[in-house]
Steps between C-alpha positions, in 0.01 A plus 500: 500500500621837412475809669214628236320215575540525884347896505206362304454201727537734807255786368242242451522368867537819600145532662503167666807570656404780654157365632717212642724690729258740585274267662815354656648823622201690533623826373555666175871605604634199590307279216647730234864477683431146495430469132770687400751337667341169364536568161851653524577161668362297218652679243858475648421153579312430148872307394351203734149505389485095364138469397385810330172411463480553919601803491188637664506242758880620530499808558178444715716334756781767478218735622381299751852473645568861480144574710585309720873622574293868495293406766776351696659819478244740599394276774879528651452892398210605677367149652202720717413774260491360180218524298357450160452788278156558303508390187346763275412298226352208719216470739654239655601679782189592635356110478566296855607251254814653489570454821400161565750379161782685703432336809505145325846300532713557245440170285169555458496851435771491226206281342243694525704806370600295193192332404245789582713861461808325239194315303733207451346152460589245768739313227674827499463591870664148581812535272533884625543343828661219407260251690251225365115595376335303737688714780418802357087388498546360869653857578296673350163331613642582879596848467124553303370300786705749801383826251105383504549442909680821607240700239166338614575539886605876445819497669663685308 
């Protein structure tokens, strides 16, 4: 893959992306940092890219890595005070379904950010994070399970 072929790959996923870590980060700063510094990592790392026809599933994961290493370091930043930015273009913020995805563990919620804000397929959510289908369904079926639970008793 070249690098022509990389922008127009990127531009197209552009979007999903950045519905992807914004659900994960919950903020329009750090989900646009996080993007960014996703697809810069791809492209210096396209050299090892094997499959291209993953690519999406690729540089999926790459994001999910970097959200994660973001969160990690605004938790060790401001551990007490941090909070999520509103989203302009999203109503998410305002739903109590954003907090009940945050509070889920981290397995499940990197499911139900993939499969519901990345619109990947489980096929694609299961090679993103590199585990089997079925585990991805079982995970899946619990953390929709936890969401319906915490949102019906109004504990949120």
């Amino acid at each position: 893959m070249d690098q022509q072929e990389f922008i127009q790959r990127t531009e197209a996923q552009k979007t999903r992306l950045y519905r992807a870590a914004f659900a994960y980060l919950g903020g329009e700063a750090a989900a646009l940092e996080a993007v960014d510094e996703a697809v810069y990592q791809a492209l210096r790392n396209l050299r090892h890219l094997r499959q291209p026809e993953y690519f999406e599933t690729w540089l999926t994961r790459i994001l999910i890595n970097e959200c994660g290493r973001e969160l990690r370091r605004l938790m060790r930043l401001r551990p007490a005070e941090y909070l999520p930015e509103a989203g302009e273009d999203f109503n998410y913020d305002a739903l109590p379904l954003r907090e009940a995805v945050a509070r889920l563990p981290r397995k499940l919620r990197q499911i139900i950010v993939l499969r519901y804000f990345g619109d990947l397929t489980l096929a694609e959510t299961a090679r993103t994070l590199g585990i089997p289908q079925g585990t991805v369904v079982t995970r899946q079926r619990r953390a929709l399970a936890l969401l319906r639970l915490e949102l019906e008793e109004g504990n949120i």
